[in-house]
mmJSON file of the N, C-alpha and C atoms, coordinates in Angstrom:
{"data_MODEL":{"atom_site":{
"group_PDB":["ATOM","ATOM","ATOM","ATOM","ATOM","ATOM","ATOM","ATOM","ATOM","ATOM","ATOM","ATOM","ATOM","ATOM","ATOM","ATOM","ATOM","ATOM","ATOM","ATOM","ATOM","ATOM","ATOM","ATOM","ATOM","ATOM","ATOM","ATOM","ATOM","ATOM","ATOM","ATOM","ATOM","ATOM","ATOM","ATOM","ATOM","ATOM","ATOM","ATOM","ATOM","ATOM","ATOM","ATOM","ATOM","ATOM","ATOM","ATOM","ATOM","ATOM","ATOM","ATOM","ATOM","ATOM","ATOM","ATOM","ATOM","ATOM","ATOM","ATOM","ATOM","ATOM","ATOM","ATOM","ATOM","ATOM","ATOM","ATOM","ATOM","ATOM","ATOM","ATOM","ATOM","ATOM","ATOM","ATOM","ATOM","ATOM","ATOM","ATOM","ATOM","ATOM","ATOM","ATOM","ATOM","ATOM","ATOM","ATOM","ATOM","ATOM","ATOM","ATOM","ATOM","ATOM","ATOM","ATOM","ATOM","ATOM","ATOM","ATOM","ATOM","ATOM","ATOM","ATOM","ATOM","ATOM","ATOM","ATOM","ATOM","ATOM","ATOM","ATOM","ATOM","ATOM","ATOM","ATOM","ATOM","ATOM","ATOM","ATOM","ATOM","ATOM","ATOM","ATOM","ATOM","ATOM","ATOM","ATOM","ATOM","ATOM","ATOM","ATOM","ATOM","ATOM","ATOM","ATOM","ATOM","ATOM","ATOM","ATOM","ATOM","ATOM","ATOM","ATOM","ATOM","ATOM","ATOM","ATOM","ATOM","ATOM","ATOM","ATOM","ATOM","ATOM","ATOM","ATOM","ATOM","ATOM","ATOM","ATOM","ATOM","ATOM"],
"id":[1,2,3,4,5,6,7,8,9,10,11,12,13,14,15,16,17,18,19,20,21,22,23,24,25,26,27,28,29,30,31,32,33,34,35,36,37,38,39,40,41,42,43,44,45,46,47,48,49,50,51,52,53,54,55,56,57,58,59,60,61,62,63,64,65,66,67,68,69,70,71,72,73,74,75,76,77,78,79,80,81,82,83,84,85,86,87,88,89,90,91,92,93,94,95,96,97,98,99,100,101,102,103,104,105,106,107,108,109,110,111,112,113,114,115,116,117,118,119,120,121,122,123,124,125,126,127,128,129,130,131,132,133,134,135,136,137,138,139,140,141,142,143,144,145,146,147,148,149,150,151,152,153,154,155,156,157,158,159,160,161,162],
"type_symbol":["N","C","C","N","C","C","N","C","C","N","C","C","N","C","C","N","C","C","N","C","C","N","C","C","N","C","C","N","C","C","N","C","C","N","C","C","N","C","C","N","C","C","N","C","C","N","C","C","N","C","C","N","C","C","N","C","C","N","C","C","N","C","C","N","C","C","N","C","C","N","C","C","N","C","C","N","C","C","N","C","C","N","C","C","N","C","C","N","C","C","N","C","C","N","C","C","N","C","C","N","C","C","N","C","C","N","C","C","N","C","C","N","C","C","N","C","C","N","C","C","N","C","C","N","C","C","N","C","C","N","C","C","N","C","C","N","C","C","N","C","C","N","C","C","N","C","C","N","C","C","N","C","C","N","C","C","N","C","C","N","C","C"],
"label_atom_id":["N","CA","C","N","CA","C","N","CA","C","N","CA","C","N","CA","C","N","CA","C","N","CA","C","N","CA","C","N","CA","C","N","CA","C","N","CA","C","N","CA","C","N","CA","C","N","CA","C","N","CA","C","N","CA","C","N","CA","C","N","CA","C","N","CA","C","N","CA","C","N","CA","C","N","CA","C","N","CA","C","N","CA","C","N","CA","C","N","CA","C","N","CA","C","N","CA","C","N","CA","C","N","CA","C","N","CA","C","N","CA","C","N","CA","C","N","CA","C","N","CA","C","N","CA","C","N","CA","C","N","CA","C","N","CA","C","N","CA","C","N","CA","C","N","CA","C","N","CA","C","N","CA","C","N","CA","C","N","CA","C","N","CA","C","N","CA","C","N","CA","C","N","CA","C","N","CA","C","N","CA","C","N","CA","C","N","CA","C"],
"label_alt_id":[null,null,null,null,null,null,null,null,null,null,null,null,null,null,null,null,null,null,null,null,null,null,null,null,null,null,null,null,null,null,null,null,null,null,null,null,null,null,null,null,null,null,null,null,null,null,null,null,null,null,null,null,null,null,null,null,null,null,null,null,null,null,null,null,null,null,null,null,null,null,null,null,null,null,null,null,null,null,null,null,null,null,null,null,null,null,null,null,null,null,null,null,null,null,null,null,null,null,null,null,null,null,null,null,null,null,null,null,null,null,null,null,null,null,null,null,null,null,null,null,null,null,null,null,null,null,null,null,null,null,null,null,null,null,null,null,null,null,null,null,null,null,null,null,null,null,null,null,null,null,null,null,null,null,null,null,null,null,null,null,null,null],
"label_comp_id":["UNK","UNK","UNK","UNK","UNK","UNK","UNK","UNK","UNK","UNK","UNK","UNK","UNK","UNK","UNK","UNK","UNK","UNK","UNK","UNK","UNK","UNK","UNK","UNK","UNK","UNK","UNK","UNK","UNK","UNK","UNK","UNK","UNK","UNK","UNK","UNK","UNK","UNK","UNK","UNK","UNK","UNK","UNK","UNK","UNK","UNK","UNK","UNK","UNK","UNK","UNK","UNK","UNK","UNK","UNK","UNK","UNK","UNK","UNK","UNK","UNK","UNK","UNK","UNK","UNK","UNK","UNK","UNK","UNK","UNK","UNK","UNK","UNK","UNK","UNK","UNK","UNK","UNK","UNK","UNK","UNK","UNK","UNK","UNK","UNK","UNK","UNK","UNK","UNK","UNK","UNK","UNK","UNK","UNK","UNK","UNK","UNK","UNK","UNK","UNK","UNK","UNK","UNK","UNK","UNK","UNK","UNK","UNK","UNK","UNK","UNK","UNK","UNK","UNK","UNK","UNK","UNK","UNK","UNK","UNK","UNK","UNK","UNK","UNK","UNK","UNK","UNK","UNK","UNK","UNK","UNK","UNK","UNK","UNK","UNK","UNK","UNK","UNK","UNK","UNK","UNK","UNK","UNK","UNK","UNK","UNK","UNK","UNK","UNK","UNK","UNK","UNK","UNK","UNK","UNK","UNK","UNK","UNK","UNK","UNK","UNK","UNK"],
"label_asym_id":["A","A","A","A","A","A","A","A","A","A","A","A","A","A","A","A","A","A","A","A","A","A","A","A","A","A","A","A","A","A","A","A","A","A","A","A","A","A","A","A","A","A","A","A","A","A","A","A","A","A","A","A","A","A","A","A","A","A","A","A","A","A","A","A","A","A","A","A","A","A","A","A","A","A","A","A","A","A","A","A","A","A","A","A","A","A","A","A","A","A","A","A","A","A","A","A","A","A","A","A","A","A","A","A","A","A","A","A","A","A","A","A","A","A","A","A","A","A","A","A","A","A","A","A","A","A","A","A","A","A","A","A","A","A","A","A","A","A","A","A","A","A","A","A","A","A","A","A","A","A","A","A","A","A","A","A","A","A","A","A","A","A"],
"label_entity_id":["1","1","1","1","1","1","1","1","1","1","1","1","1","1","1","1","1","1","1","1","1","1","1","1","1","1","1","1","1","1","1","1","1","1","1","1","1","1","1","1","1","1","1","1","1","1","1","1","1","1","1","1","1","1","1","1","1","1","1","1","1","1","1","1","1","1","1","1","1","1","1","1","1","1","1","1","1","1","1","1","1","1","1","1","1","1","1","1","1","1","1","1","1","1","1","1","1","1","1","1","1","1","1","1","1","1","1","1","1","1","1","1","1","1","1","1","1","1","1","1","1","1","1","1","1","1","1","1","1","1","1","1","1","1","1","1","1","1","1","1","1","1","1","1","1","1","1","1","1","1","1","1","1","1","1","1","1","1","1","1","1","1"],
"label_seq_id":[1,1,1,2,2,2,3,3,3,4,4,4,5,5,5,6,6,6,7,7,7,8,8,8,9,9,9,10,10,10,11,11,11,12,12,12,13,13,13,14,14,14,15,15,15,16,16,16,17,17,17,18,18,18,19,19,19,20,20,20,21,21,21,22,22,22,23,23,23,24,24,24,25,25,25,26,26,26,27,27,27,28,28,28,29,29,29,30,30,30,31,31,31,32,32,32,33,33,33,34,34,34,35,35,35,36,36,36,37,37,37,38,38,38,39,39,39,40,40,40,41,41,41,42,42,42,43,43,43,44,44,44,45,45,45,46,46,46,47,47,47,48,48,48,49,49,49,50,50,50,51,51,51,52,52,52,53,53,53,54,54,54],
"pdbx_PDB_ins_code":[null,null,null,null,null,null,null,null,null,null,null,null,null,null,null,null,null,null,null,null,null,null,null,null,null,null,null,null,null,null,null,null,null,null,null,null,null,null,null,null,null,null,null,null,null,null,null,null,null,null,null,null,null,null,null,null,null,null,null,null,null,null,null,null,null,null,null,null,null,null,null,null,null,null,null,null,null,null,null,null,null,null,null,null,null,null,null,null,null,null,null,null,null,null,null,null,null,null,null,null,null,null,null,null,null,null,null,null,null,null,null,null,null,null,null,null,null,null,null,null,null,null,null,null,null,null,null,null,null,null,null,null,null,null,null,null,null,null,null,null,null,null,null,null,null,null,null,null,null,null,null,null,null,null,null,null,null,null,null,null,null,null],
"Cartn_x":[-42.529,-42.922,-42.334,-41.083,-40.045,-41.447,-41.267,-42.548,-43.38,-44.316,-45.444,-45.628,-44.242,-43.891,-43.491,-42.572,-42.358,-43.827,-44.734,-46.452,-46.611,-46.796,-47.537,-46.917,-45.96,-45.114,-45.184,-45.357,-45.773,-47.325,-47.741,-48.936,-49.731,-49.222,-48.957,-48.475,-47.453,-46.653,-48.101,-48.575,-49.484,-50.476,-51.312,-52.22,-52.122,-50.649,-50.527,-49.792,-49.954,-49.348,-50.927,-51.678,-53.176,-53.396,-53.586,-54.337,-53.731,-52.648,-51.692,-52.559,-52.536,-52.756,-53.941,-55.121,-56.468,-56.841,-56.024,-55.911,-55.74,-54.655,-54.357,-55.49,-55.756,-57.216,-57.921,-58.569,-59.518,-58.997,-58.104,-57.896,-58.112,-57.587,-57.353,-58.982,-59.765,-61.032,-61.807,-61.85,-62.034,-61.408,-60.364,-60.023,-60.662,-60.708,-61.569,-62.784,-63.339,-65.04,-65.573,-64.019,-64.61,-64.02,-62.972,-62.693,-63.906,-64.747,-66.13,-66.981,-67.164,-68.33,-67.432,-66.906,-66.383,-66.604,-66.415,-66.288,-68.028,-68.661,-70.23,-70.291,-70.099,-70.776,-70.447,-69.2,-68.959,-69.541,-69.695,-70.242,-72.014,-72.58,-73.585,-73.687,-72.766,-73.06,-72.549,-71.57,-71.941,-73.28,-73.398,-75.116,-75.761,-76.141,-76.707,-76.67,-75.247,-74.481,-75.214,-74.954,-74.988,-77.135,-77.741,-78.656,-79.234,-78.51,-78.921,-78.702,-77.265,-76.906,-78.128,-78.8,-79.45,-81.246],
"Cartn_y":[55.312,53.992,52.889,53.469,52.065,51.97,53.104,52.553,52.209,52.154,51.748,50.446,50.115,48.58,47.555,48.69,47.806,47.867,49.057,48.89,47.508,47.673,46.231,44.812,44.998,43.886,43.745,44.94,44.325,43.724,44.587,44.006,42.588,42.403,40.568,40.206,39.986,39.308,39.119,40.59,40.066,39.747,39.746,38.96,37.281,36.875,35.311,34.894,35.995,35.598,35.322,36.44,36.801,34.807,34.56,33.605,31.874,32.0,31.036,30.668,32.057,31.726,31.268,32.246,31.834,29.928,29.555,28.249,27.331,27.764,26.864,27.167,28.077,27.57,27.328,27.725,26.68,24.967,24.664,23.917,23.074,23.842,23.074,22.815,23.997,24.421,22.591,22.641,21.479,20.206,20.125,18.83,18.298,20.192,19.456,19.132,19.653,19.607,17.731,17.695,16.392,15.079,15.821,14.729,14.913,15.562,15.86,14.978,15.147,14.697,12.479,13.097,11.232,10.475,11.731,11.14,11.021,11.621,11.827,10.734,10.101,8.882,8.013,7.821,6.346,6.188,7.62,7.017,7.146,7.154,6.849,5.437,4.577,3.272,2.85,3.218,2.458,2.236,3.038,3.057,2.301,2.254,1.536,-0.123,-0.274,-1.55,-1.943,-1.229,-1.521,-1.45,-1.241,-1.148,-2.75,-3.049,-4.53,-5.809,-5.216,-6.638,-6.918,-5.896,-5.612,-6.302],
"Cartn_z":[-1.283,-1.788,-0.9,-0.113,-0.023,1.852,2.083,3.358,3.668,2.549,1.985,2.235,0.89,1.301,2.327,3.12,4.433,5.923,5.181,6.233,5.743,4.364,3.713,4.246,4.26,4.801,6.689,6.969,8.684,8.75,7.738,8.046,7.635,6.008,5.775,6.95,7.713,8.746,9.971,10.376,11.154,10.884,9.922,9.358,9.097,9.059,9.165,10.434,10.917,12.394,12.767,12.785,13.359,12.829,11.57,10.837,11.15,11.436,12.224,13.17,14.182,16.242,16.214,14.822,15.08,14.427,13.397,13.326,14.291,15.438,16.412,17.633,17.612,18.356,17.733,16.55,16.628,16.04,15.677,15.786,17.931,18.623,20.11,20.714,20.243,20.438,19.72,18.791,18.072,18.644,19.486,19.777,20.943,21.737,22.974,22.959,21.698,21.653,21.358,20.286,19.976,20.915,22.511,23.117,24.103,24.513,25.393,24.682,23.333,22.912,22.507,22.746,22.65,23.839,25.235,26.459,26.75,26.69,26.805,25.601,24.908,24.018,23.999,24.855,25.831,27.271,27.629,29.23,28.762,27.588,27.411,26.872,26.156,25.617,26.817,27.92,28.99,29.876,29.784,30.585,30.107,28.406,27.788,28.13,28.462,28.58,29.903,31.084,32.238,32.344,31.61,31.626,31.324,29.938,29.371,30.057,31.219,32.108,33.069,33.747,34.736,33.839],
"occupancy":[1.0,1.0,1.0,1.0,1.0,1.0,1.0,1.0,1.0,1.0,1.0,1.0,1.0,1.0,1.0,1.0,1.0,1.0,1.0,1.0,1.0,1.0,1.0,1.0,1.0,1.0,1.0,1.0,1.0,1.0,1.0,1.0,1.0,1.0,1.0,1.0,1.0,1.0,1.0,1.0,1.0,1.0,1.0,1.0,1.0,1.0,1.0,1.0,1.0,1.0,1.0,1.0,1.0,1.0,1.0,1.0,1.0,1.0,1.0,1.0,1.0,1.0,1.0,1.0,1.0,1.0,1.0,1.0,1.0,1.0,1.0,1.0,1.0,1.0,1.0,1.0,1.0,1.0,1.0,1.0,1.0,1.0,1.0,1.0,1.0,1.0,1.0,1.0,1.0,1.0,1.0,1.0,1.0,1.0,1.0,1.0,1.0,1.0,1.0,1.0,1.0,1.0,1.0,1.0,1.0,1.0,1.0,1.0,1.0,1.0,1.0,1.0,1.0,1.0,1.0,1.0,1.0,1.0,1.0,1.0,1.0,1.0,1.0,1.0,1.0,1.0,1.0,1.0,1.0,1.0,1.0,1.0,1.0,1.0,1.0,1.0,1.0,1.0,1.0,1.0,1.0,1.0,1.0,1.0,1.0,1.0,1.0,1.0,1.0,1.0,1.0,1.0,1.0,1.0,1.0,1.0,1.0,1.0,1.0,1.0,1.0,1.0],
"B_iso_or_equiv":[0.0,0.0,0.0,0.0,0.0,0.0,0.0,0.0,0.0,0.0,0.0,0.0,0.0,0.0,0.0,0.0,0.0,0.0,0.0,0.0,0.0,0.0,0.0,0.0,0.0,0.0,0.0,0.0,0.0,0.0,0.0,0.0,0.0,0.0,0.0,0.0,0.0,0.0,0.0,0.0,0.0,0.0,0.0,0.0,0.0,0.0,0.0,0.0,0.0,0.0,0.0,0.0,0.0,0.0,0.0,0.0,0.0,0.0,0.0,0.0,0.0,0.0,0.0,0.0,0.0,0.0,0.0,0.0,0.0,0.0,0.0,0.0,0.0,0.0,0.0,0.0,0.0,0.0,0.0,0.0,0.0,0.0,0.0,0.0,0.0,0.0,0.0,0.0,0.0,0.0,0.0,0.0,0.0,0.0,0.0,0.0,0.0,0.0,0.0,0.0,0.0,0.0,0.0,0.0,0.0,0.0,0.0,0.0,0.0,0.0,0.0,0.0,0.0,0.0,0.0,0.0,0.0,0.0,0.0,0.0,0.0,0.0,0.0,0.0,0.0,0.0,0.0,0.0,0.0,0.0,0.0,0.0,0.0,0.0,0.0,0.0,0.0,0.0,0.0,0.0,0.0,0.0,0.0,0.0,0.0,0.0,0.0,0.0,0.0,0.0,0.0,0.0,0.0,0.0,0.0,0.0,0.0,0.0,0.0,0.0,0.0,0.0],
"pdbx_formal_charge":[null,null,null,null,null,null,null,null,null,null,null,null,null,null,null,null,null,null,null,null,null,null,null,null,null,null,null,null,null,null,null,null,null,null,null,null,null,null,null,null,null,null,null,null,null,null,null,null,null,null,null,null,null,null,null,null,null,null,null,null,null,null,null,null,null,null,null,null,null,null,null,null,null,null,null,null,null,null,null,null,null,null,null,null,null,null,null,null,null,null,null,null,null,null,null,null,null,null,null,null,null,null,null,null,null,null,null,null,null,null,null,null,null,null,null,null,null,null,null,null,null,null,null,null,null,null,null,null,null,null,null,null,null,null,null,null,null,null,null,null,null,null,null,null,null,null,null,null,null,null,null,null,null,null,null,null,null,null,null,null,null,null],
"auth_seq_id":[1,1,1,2,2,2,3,3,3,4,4,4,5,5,5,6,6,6,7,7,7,8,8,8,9,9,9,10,10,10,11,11,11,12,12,12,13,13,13,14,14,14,15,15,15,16,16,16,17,17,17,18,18,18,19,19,19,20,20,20,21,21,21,22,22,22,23,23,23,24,24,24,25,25,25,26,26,26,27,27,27,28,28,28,29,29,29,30,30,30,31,31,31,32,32,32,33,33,33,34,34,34,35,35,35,36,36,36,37,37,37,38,38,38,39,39,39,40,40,40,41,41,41,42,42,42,43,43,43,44,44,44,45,45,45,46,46,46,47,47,47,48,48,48,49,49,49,50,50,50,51,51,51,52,52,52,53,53,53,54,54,54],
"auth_comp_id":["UNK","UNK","UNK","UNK","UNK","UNK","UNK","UNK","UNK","UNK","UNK","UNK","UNK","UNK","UNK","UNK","UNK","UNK","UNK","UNK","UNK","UNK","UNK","UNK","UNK","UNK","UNK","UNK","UNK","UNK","UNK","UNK","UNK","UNK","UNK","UNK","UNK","UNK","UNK","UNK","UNK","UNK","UNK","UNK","UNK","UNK","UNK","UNK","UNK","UNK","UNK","UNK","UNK","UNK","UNK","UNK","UNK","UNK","UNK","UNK","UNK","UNK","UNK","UNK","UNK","UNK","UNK","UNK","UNK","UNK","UNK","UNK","UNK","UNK","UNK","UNK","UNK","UNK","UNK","UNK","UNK","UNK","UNK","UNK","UNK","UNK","UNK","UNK","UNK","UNK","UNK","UNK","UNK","UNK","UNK","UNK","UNK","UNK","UNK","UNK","UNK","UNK","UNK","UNK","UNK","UNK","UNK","UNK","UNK","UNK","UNK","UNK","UNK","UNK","UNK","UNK","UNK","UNK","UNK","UNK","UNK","UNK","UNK","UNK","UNK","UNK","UNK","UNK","UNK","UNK","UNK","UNK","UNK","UNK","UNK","UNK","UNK","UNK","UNK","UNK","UNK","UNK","UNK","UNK","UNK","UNK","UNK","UNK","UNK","UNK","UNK","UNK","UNK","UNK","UNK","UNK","UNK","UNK","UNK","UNK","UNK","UNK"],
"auth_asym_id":["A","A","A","A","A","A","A","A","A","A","A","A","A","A","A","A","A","A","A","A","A","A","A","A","A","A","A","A","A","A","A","A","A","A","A","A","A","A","A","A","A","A","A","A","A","A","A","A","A","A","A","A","A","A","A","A","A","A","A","A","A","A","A","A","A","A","A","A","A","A","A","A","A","A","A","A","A","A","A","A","A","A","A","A","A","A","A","A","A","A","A","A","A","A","A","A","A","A","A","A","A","A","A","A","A","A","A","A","A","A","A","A","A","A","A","A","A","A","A","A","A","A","A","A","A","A","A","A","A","A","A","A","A","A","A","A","A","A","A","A","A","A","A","A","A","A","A","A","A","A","A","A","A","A","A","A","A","A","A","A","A","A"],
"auth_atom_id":["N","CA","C","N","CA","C","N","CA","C","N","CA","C","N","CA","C","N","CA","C","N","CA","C","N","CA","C","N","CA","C","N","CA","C","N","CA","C","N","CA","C","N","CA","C","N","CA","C","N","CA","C","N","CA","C","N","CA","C","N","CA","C","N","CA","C","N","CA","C","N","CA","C","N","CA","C","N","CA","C","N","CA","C","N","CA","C","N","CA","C","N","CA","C","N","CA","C","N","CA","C","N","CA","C","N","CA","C","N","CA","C","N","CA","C","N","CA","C","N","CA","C","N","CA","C","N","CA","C","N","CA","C","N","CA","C","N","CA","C","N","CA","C","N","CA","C","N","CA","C","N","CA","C","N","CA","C","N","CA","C","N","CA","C","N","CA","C","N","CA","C","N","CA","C","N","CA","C","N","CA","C","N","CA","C","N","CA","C"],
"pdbx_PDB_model_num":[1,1,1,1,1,1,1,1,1,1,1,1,1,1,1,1,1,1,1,1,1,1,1,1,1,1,1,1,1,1,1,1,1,1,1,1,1,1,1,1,1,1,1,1,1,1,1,1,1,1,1,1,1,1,1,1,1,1,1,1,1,1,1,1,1,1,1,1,1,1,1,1,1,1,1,1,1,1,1,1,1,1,1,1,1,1,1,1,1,1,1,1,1,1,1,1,1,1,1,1,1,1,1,1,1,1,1,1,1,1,1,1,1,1,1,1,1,1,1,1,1,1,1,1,1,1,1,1,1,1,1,1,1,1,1,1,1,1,1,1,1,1,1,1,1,1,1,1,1,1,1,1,1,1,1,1,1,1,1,1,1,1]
}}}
């Protein structure tokens, strides 16, 4: 029983280890997506901009 418990217990550990690492990517995954799509929707209202001076 007592080993049972200590499988169960490595294996909780890596399951929130696993659930941790996979948070922090996608968390990093997500930051870059939305600093691309920020950078692509300013250098498009620039265009826009540079379009209206002209």
């Amino acid at each position: 029983m007592y080993m049972l418990w200590q499988g169960t217990k490595g294996l909780a550990v890596l399951y929130l280890t696993g659930t941790l690492f996979t948070g922090l990517a996608a968390a990093f995954a997500g930051l870059v997506v939305i600093r691309e799509v920020a950078r692509i929707a300013v250098s498009q209202t620039q265009l826009e901009d540079t379009e209206d001076e002209v």
